[in-house]
C-alpha positions as CSV (number, residue, x, y, z in Angstrom):
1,X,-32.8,44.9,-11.6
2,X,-34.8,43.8,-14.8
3,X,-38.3,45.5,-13.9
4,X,-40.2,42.2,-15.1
5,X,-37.5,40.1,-12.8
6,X,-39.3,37.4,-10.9
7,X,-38.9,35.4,-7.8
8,X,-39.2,31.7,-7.3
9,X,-42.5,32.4,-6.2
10,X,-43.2,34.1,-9.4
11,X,-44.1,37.4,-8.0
12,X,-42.2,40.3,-9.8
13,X,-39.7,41.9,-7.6
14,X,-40.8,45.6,-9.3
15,X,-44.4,45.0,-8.1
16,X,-43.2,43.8,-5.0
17,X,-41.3,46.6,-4.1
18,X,-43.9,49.0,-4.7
19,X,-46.4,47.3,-2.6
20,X,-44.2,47.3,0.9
21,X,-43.6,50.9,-0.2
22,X,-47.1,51.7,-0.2
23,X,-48.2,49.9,2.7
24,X,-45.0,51.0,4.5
25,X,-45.4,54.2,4.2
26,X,-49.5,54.1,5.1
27,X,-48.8,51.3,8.1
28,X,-45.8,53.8,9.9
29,X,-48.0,56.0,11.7
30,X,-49.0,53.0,13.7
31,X,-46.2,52.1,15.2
32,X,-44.6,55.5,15.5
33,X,-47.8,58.5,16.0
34,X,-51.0,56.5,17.2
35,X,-48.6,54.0,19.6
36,X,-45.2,53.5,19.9
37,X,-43.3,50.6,19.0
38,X,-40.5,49.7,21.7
39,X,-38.0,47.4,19.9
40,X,-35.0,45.5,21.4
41,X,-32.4,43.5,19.6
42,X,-32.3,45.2,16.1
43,X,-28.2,44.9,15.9
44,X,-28.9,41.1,15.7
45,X,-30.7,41.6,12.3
46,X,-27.7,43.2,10.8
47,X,-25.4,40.3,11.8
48,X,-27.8,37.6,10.1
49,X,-27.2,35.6,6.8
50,X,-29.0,36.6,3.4
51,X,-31.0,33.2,3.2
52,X,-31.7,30.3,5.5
53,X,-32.8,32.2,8.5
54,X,-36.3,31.7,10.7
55,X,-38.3,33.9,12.8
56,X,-40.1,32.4,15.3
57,X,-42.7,34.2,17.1
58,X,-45.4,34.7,19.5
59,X,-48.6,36.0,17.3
60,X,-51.8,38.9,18.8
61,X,-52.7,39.6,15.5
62,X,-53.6,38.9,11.7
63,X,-51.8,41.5,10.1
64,X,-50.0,44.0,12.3
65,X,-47.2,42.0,13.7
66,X,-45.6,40.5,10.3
67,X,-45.9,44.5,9.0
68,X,-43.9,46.0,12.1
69,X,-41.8,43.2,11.7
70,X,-41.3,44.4,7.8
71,X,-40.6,48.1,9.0
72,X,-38.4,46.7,11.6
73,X,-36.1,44.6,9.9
74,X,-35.8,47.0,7.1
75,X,-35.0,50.0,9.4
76,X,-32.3,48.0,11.2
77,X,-31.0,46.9,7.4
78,X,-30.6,50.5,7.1
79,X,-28.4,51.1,10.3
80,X,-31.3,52.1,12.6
81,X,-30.5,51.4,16.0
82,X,-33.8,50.4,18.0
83,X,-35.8,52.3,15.8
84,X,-37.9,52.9,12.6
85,X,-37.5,56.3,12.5
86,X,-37.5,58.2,9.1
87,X,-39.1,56.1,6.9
88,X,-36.8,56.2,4.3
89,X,-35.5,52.8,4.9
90,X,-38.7,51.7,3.5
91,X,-37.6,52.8,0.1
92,X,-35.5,50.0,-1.0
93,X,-36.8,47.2,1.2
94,X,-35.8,43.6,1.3
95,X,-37.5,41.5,-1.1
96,X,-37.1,38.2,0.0
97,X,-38.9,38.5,3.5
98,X,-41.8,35.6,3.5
99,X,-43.9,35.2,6.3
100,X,-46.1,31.9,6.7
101,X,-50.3,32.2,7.0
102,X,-52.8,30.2,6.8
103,X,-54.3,30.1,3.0
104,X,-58.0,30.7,4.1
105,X,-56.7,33.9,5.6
106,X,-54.8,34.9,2.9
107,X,-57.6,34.8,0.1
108,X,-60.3,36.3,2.7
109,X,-61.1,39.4,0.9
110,X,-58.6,41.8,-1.8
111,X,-56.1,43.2,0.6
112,X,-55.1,40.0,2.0
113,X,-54.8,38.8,-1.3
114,X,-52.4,42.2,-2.1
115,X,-50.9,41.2,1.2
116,X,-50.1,38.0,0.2
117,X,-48.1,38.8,-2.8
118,X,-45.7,41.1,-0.8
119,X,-44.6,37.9,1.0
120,X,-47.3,35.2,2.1
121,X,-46.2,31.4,2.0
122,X,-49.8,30.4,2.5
123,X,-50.0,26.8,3.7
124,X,-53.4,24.6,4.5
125,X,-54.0,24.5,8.0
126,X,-54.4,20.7,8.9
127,X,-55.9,21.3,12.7
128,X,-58.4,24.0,11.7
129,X,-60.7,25.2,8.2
130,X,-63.7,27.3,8.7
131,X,-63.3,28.1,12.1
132,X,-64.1,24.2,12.5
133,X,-61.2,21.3,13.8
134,X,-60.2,18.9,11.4
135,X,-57.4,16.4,10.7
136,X,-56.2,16.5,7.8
137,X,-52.5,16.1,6.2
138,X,-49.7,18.1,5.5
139,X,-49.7,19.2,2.2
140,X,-46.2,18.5,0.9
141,X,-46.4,21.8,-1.6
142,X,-46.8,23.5,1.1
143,X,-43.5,22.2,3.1
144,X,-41.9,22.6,-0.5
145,X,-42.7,26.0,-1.2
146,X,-41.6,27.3,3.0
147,X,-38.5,25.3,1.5
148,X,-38.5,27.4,-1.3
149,X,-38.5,30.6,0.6
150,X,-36.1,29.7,3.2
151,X,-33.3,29.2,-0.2
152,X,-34.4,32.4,-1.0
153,X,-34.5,34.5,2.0
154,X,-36.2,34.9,5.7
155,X,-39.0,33.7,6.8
156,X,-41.2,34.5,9.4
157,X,-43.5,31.7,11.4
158,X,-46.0,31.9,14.0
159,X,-45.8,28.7,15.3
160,X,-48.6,28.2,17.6
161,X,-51.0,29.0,14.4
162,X,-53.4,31.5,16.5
163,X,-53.3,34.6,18.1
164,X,-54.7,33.0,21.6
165,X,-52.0,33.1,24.4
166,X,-50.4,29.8,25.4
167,X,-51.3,27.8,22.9
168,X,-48.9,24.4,22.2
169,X,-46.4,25.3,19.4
170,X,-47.3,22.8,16.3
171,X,-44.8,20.5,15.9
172,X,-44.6,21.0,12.5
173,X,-42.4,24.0,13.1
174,X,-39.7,21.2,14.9
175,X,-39.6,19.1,11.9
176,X,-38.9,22.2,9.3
177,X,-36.1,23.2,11.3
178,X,-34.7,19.6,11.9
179,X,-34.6,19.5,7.9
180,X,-33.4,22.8,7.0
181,X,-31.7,23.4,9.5
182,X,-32.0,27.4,9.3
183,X,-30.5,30.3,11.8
184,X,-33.6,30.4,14.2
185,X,-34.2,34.1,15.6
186,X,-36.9,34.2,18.6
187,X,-39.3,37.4,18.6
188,X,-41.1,38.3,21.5
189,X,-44.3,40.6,21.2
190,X,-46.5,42.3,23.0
191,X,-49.4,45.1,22.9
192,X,-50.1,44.3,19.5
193,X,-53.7,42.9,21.1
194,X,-54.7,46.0,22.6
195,X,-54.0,48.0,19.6
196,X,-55.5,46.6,17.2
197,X,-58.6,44.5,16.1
198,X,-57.9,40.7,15.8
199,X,-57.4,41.2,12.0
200,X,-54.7,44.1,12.9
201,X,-56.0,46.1,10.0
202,X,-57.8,48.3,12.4
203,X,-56.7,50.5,15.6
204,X,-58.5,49.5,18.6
205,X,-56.7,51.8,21.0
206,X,-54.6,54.7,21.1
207,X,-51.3,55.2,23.0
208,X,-50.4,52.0,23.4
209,X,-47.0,50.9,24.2
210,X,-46.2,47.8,21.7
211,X,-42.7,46.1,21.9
212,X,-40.5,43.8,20.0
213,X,-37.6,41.7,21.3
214,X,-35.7,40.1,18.6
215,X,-33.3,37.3,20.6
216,X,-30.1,35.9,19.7
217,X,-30.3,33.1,17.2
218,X,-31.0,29.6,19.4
219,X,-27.7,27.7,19.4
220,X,-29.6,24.1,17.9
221,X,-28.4,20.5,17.8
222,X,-30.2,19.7,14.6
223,X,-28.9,16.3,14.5
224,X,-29.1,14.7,18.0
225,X,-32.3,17.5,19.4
226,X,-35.2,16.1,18.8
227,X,-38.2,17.6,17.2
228,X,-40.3,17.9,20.9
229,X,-37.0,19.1,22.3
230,X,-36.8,21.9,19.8
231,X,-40.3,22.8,20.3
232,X,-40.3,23.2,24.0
233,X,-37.5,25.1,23.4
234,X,-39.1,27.3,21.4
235,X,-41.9,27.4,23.4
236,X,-39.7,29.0,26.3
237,X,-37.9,31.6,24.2
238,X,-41.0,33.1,22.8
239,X,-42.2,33.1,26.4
240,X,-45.5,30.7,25.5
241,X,-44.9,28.2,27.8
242,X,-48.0,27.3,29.8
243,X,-45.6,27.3,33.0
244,X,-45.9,30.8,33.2
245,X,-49.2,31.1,33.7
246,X,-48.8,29.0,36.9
247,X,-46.7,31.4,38.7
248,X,-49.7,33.6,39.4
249,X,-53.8,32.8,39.2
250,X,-55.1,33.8,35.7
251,X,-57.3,36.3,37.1
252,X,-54.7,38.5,39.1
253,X,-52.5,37.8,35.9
254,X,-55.2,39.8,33.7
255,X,-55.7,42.1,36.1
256,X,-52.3,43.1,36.7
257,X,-51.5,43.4,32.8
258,X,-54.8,45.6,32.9
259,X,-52.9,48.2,35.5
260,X,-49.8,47.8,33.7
261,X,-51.5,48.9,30.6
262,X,-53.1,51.9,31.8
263,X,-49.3,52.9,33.0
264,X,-48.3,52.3,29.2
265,X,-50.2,54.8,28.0
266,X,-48.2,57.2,29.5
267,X,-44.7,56.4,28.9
268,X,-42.6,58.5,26.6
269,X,-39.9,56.0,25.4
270,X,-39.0,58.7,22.5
């Protein structure tokens, strides 16, 4: 690979590689010493096209989850089974990972900034600037450029735009996969919250159990589904759907995850 070779992005691939190498190798110990990351579903990454594919997934926190995402789709590139043991997977890493934040995020401060060149497609948030609602329109570089990425490679969404719980999924996720009609792959995550701060840059708790399901790719009508059909689907597979919170009253609901926590701490899934 020329060492000055460039994606359509205009990042340089060398650069690139370095970067997830760096913040592979310091990010590991949070997934594998401080807690343990519990991961389902990782033969499913193997089986998956080169381009055109899109995670979906529920989101707890700024940072953390697109990284442990990064170590886990590289370690199951690399024939690990459930795992991101031994690190050295992280040594030649897939380049063309992308994962969609929001702009004002992404230009917060220097790391984000370094984070964003190892893979952000940052796009303007039309509901939200500032910590303020607005209504505003879809950029259209912004659709052109998650266009862009998902010709290139993967791309990872989290499609109800914040890390609160049962929040609606924004239909603009519906009418990216009616156009490009891409392999959709549902992730599931959980314990990410309780680790970390909101940001995800810094532990919150130890010995936490965090997991990752990745789910079989959703089997989509993209021309007769319509855009609200897909996104109630989605809704269900990423197990956001507001239903669920009506099975049980939200305060026995946090207090049982509460218990259940405290028995996390001490399983030994290793």
């Amino acid at each position: 690979m020329p060492i000055f070779k460039r994606n359509p992005f205009g990042h340089i691939l060398f650069l690139k590689k370095w970067l997830i190498r760096f913040f592979g190798i310091v990010s590991h110990g949070r997934y594998r010493r401080f807690n343990n990351l519990h991961i389902e579903g990782s033969e499913i990454i193997r089986e998956l096209p080169d381009t055109n594919v899109l995670f979906v997934s529920n989101h707890q926190t700024y940072f953390a989850d697109v990284a442990a995402m990064f170590h886990v789709f590289n370690a199951s590139l690399k024939g690990r089974n459930d795992s991101i043991k031994n690190i050295g997977y992280i040594w030649q890493p897939k380049l063309n990972i992308y994962y969609i934040a929001a702009s004002e995020t992404m230009k917060s401060g220097l790391l984000p900034k370094i984070f964003a060149y190892a893979g952000s497609i940052s796009i303007e948030r039309t509901w939200r600037s500032a910590g303020k609602e607005v209504n505003r329109q879809v950029k259209m570089s912004d659709i052109s450029n998650i266009k862009k990425a998902l010709g290139d490679g993967w791309v990872i969404t989290f499609p109800q735009g914040t890390t609160k719980p049962f929040k609606p999924i924004r239909r603009g996720t519906g009418h990216i996969i009616k156009t490009y009609k891409p392999v959709v792959v549902p992730i599931v995550i959980d314990g990410f919250r309780r680790s970390f701060d909101k940001k995800g840059l810094l532990i919150k708790k130890r010995n936490i159990l965090q997991s990752m399901v990745i789910k079989p790719p959703m089997e989509i009508d993209y021309e007769n589904e319509t855009v609200d059909e897909i996104v109630k689907r989605i809704e269900i597979e990423i197990e956001q759907d507001p239903t669920m919170l009506k099975v049980i009253p939200t305060e026995i609901y946090k207090r049982h995850e509460e218990e259940l926590n405290k028995k996390r701490q001490f399983w030994d899934l290793y």
